[in-house]
N, C-alpha and C positions, 0 to 999 in steps of 0.2 A: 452542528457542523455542516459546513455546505455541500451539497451534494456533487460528487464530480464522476457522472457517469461517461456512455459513449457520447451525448449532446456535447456536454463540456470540454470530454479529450479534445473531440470534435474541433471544436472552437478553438481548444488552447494549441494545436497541432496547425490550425489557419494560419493563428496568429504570430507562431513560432516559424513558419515559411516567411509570410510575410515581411520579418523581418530579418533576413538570411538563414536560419538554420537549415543545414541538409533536412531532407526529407528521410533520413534512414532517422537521424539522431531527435529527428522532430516527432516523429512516430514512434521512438523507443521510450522518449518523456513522458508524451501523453499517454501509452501506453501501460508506464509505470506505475506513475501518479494514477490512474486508474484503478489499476489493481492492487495499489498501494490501501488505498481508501477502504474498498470492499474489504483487504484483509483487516484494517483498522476495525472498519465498521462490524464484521464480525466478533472479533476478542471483544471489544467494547460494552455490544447491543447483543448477541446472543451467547458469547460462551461463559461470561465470566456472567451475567444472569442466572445462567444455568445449573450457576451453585449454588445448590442449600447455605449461606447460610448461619450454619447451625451447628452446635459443636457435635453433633451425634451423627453427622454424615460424612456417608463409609471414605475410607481413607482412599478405596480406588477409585470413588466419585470424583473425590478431589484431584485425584493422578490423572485420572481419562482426560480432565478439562485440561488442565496443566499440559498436557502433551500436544492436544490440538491446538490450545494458545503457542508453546512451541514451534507447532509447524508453520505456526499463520507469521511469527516473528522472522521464520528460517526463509520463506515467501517474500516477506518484504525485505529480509536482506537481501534475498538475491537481485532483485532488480534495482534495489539501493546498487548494487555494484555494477548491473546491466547499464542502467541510464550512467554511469558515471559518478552518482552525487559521492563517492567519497573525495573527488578534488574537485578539483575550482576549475576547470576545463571552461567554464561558461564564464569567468571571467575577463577571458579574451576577446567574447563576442560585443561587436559594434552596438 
């Protein structure tokens, strides 16, 4: 997966000016997609790792994870709906 840290937002925030977006709505994208990523990249690379496994691992090992992958989902919905992407708002733009 490609990496999209603060360099990247960076960039993608330039280039989203550049080509008219407000700068409140240009900074709340790249801001998104940022921390969009990281919470991806967490469930991903460390929490769902983090499980044995194996059928002999305790049923609250499996809960604990389950709940923080929850939170990381609860995380990217909300800026799912902060940036907008549940409509097409950006398909107006020039």
């Amino acid at each position: 997966m490609r990496e999209f840290g603060v360099s990247a937002a960076n960039k993608f925030f330039d280039l989203m000016i550049s080509k008219g977006l407000a700068e409140e709505e240009a900074g709340t994208v790249a801001h998104t997609l940022m921390d969009t990523h990281e919470s991806v990249e967490k469930v991903y690379g460390e929490l769902l790792s983090a499980v044995p496994y194996r059928p002999d691992v305790e049923k609250s090992v499996l809960e604990e994870r389950l709940w923080e992958i929850c939170e990381e989902f609860q995380h990217i919905d909300y800026h799912i709906h902060e940036a907008g992407f549940t409509h097409s708002h950006f398909d107006d733009a020039d």
